[in-house]
N, CA, C and O atoms as CSV, one atom per row, in Angstrom:
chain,resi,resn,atom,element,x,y,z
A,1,UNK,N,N,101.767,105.698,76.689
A,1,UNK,CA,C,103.011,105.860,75.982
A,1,UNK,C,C,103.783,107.073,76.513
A,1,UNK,O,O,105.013,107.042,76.464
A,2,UNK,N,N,103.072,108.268,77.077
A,2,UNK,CA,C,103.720,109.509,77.041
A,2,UNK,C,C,104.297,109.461,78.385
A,2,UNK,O,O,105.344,110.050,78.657
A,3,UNK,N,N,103.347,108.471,79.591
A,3,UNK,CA,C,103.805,108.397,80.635
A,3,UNK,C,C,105.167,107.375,81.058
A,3,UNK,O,O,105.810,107.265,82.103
A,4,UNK,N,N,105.271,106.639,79.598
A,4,UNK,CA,C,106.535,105.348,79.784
A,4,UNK,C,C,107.463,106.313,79.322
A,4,UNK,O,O,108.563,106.283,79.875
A,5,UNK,N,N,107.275,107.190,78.410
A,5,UNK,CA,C,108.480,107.711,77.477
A,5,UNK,C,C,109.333,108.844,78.681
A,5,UNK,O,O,110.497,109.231,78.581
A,6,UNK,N,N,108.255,109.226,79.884
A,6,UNK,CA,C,108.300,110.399,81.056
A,6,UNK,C,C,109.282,109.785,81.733
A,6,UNK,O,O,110.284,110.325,82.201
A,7,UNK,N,N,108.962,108.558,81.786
A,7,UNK,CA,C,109.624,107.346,83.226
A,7,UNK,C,C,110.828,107.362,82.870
A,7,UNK,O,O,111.653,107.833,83.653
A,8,UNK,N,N,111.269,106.819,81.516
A,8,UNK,CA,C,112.436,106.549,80.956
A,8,UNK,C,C,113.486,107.651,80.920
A,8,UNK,O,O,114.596,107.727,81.446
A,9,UNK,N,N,112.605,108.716,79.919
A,9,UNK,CA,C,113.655,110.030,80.108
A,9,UNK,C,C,114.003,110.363,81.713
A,9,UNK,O,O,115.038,110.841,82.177
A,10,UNK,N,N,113.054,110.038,82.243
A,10,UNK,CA,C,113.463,110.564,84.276
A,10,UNK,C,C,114.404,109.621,85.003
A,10,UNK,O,O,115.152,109.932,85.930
A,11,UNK,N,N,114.268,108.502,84.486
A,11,UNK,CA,C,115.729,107.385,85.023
A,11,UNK,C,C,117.108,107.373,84.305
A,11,UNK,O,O,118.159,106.928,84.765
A,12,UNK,N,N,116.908,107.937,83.108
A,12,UNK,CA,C,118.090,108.596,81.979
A,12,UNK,C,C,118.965,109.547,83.003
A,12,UNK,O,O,120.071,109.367,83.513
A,13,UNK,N,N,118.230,110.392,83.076
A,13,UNK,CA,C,118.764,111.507,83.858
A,13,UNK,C,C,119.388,111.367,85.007
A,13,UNK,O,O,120.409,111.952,85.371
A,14,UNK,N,N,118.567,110.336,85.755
A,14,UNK,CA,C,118.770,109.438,86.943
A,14,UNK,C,C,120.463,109.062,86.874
A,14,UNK,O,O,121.329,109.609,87.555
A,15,UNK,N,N,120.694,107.880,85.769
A,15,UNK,CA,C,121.642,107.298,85.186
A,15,UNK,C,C,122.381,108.344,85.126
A,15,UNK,O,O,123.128,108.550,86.082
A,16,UNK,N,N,122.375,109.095,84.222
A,16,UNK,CA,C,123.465,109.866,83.879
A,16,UNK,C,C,124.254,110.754,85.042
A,16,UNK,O,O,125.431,111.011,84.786
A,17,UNK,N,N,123.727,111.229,86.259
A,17,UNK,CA,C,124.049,111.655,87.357
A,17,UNK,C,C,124.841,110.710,88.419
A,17,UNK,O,O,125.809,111.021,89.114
A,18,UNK,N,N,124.224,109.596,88.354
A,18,UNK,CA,C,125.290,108.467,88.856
A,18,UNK,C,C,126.284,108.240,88.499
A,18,UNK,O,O,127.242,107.942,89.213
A,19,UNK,N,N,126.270,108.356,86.984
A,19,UNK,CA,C,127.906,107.968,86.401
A,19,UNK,C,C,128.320,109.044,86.854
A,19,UNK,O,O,128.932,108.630,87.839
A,20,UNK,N,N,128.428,110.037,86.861
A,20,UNK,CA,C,129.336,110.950,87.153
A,20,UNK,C,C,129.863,111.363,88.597
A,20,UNK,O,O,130.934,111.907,88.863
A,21,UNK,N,N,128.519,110.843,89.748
A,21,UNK,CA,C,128.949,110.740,90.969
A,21,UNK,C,C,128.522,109.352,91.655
A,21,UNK,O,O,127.489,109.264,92.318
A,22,UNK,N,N,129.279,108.421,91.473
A,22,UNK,CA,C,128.972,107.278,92.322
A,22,UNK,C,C,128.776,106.682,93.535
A,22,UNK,O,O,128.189,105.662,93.894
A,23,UNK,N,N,129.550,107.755,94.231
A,23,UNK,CA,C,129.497,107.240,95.911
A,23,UNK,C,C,128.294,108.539,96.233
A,23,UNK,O,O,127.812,108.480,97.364
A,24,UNK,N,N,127.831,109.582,95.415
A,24,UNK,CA,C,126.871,109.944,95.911
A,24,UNK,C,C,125.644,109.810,95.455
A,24,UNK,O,O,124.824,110.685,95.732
A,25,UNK,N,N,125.378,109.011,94.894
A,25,UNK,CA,C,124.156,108.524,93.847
A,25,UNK,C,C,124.118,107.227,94.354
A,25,UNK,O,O,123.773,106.521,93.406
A,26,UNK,N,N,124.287,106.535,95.345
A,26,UNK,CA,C,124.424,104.946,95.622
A,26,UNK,C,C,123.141,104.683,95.598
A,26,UNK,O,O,122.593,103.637,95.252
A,27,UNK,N,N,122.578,105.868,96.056
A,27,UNK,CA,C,120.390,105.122,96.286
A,27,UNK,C,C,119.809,105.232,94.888
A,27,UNK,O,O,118.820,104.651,94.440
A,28,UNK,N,N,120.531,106.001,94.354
A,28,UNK,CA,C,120.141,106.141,92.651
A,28,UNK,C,C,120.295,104.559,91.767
A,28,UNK,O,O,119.552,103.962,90.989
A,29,UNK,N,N,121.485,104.311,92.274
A,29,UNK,CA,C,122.236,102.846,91.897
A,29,UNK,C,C,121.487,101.591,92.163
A,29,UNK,O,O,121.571,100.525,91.553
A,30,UNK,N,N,120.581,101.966,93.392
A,30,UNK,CA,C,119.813,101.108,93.730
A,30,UNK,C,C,118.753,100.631,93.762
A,30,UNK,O,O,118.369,99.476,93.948
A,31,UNK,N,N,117.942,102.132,93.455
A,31,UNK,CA,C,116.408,101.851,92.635
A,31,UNK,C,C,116.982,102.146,91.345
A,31,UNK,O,O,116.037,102.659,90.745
A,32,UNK,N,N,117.629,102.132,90.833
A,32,UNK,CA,C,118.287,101.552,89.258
A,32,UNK,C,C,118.090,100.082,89.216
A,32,UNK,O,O,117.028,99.577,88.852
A,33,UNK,N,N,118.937,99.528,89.524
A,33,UNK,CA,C,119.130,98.423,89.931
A,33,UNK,C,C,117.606,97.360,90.290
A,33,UNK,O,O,117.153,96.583,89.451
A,34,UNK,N,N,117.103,97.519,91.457
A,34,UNK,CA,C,116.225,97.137,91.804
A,34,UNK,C,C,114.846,97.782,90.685
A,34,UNK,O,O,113.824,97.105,90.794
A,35,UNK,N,N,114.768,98.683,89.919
A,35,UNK,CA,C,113.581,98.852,88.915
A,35,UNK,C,C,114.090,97.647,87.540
A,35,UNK,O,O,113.349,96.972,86.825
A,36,UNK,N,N,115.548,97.723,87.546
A,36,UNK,CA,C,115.459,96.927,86.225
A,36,UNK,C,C,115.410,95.425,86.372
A,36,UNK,O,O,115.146,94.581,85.516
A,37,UNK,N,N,115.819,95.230,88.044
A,37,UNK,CA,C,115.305,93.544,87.867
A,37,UNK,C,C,114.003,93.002,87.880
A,37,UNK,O,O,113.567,91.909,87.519
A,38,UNK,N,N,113.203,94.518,88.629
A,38,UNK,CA,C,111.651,94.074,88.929
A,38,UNK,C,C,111.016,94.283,86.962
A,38,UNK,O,O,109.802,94.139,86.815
A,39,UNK,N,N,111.447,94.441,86.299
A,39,UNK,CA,C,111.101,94.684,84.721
A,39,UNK,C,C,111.081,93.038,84.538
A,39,UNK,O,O,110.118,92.329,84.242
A,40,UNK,N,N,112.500,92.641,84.817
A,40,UNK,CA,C,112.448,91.108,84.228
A,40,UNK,C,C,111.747,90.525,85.047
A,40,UNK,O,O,111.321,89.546,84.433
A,41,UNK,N,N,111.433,90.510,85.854
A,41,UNK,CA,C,111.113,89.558,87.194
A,41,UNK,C,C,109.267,89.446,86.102
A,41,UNK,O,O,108.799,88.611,85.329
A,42,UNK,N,N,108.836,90.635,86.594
A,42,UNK,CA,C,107.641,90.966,85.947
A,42,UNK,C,C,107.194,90.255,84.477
A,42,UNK,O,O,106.162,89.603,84.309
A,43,UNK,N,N,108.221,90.540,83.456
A,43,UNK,CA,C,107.754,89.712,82.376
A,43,UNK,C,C,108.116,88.545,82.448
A,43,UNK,O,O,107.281,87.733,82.050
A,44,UNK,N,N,109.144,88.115,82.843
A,44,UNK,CA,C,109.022,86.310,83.291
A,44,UNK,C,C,107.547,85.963,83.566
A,44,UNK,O,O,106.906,85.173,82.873
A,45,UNK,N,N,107.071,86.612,84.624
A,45,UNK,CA,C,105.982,86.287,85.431
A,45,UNK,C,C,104.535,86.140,83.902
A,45,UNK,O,O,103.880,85.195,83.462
A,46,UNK,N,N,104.602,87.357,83.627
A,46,UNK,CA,C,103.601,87.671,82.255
A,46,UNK,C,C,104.279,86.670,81.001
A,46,UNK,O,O,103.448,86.489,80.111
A,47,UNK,N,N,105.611,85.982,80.742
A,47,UNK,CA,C,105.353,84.669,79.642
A,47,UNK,C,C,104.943,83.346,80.568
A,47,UNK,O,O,104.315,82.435,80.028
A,48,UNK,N,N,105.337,83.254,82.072
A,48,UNK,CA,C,104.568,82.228,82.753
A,48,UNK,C,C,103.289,82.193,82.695
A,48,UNK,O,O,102.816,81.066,82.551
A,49,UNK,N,N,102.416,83.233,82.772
A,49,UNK,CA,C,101.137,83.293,82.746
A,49,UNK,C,C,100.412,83.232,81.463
A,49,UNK,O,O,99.229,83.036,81.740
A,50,UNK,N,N,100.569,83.308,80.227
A,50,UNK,CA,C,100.367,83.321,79.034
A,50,UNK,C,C,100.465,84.423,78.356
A,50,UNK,O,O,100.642,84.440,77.138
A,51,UNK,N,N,100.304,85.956,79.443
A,51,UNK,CA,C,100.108,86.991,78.601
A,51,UNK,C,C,100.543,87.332,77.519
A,51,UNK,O,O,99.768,87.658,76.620
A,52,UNK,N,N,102.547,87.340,77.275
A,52,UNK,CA,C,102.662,87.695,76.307
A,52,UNK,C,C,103.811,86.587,76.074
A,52,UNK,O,O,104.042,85.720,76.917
A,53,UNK,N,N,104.413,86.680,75.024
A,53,UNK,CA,C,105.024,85.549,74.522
A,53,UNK,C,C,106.916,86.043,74.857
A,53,UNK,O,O,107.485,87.109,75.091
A,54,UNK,N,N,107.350,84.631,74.711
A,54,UNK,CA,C,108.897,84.691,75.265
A,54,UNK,C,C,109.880,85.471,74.589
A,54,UNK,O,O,111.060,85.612,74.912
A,55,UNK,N,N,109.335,85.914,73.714
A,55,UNK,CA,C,110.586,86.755,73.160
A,55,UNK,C,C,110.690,88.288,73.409
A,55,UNK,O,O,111.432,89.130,72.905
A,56,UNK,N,N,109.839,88.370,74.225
A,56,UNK,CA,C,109.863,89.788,75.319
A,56,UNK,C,C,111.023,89.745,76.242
A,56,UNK,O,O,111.448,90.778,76.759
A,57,UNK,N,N,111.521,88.642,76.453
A,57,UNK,CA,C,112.215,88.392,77.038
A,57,UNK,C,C,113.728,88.598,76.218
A,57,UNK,O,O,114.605,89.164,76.869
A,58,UNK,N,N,113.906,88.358,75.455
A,58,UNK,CA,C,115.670,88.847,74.875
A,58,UNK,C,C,115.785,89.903,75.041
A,58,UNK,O,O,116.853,90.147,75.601
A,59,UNK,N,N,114.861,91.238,74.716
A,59,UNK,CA,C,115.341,92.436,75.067
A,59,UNK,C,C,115.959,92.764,76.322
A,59,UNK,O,O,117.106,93.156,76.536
A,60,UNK,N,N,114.819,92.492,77.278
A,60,UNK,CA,C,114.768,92.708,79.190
A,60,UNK,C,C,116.072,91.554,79.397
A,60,UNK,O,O,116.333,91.171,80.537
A,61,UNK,N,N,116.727,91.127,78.407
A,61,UNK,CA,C,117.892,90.441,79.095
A,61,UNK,C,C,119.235,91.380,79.396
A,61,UNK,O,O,120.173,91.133,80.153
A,62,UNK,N,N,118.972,92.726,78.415
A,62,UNK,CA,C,119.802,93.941,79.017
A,62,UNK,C,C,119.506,94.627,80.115
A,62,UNK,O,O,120.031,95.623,80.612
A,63,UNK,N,N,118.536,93.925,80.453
A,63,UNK,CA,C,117.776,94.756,81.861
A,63,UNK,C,C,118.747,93.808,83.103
A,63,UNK,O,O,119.437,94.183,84.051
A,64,UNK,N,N,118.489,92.780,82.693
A,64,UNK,CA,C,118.727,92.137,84.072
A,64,UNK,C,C,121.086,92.070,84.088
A,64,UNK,O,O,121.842,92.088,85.059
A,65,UNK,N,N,121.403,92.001,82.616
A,65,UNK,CA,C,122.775,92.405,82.711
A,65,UNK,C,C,123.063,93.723,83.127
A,65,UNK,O,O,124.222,93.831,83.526
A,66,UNK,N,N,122.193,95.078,83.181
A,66,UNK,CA,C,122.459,96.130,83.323
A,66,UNK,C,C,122.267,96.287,85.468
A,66,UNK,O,O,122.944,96.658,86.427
A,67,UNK,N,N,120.988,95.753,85.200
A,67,UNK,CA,C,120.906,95.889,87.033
A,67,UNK,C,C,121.560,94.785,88.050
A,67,UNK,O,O,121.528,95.017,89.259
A,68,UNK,N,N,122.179,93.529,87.528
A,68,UNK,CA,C,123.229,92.983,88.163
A,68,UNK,C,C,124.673,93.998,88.262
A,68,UNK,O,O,125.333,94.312,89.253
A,69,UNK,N,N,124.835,94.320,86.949
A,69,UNK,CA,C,126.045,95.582,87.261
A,69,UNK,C,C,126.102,96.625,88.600
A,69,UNK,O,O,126.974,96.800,89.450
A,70,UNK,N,N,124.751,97.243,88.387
A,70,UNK,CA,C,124.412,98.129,89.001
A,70,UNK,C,C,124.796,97.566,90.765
A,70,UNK,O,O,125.398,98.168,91.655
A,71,UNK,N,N,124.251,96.386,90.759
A,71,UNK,CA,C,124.357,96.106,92.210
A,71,UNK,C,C,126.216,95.812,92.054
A,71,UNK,O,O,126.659,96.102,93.165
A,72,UNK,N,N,127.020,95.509,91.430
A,72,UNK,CA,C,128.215,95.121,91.275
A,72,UNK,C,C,128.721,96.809,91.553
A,72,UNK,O,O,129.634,96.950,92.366
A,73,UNK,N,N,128.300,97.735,91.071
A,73,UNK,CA,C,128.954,98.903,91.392
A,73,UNK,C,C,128.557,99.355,92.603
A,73,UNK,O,O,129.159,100.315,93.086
A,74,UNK,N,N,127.581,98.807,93.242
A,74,UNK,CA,C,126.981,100.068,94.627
A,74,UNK,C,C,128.046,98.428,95.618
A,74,UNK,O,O,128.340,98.465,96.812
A,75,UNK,N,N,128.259,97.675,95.013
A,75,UNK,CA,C,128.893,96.775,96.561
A,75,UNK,C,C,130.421,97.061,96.404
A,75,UNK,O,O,131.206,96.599,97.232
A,76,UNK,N,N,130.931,97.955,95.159
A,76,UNK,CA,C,132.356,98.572,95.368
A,76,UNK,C,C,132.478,99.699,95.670
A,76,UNK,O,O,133.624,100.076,95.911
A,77,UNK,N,N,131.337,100.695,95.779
A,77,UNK,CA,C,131.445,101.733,96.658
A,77,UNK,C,C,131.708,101.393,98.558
A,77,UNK,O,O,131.430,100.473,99.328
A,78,UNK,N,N,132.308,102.572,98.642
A,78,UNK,CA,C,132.856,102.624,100.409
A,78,UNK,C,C,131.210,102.418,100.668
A,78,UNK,O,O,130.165,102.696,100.079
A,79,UNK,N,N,131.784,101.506,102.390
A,79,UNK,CA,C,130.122,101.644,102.969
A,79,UNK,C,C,129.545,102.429,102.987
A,79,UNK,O,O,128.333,102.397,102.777
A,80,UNK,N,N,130.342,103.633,103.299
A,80,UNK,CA,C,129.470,104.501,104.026
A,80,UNK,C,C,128.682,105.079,102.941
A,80,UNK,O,O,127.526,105.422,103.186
A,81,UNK,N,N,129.207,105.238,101.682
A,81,UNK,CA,C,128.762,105.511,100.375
A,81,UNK,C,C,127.147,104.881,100.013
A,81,UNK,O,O,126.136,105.554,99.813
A,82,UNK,N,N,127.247,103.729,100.006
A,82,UNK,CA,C,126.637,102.626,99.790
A,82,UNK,C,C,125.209,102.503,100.579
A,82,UNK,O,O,124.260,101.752,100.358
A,83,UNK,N,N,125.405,103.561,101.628
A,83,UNK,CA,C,124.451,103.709,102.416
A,83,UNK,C,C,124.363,102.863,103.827
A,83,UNK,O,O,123.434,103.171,104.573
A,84,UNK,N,N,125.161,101.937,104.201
A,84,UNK,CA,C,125.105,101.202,105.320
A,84,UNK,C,C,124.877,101.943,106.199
A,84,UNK,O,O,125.085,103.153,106.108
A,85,UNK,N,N,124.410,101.378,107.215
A,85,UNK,CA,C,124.008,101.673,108.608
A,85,UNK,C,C,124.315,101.291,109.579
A,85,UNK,O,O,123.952,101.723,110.673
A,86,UNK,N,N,125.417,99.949,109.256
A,86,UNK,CA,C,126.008,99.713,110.321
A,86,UNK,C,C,126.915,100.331,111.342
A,86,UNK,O,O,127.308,99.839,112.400
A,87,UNK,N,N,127.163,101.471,110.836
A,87,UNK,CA,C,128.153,102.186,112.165
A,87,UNK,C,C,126.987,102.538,112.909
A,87,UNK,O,O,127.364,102.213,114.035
A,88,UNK,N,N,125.624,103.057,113.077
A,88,UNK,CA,C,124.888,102.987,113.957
A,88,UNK,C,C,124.775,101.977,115.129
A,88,UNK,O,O,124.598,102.249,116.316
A,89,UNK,N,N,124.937,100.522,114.446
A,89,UNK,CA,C,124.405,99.561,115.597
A,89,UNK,C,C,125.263,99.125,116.375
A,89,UNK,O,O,124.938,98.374,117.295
């Protein structure tokens, strides 16, 4: 519990630094993003398997509206923001 409550307050903080700088927080945006779809992905997987039952699932449905956003904001940041690499190649 003390180590979920650690995680949460540490991606809070996470969050809250992004909103305020977006084109420099884009990798923030993105293991944002990418932690809250792997949440749903994960319990899908655990009501497919029997573990726990489907209504774990309505909550984590703010998960997966929150980290589709997330990717909706890091693909309106400038590339270079965004982290691309294509001016390298």
């Amino acid at each position: 519990m003390h180590l979920f409550s650690t995680l949460v307050f540490l991606f809070g903080i996470a969050y809250y630094r992004a909103a305020t700088d977006l084109e420099g927080q884009a990798e923030v945006i993105k293991l944002g993003g990418v932690a809250k779809l792997a949440l749903v992905v994960v319990a899908a997987l655990d009501v497919v398997l029997g573990l726990v039952s489907w209504p774990i699932l309505v909550p984590l449905s703010g998960d997966l509206v929150f980290g589709l956003l997330f990717f909706r904001a890091l693909s309106r940041l400038p590339v270079a923001a965004a982290g691309s690499r294509s001016d390298l190649t």
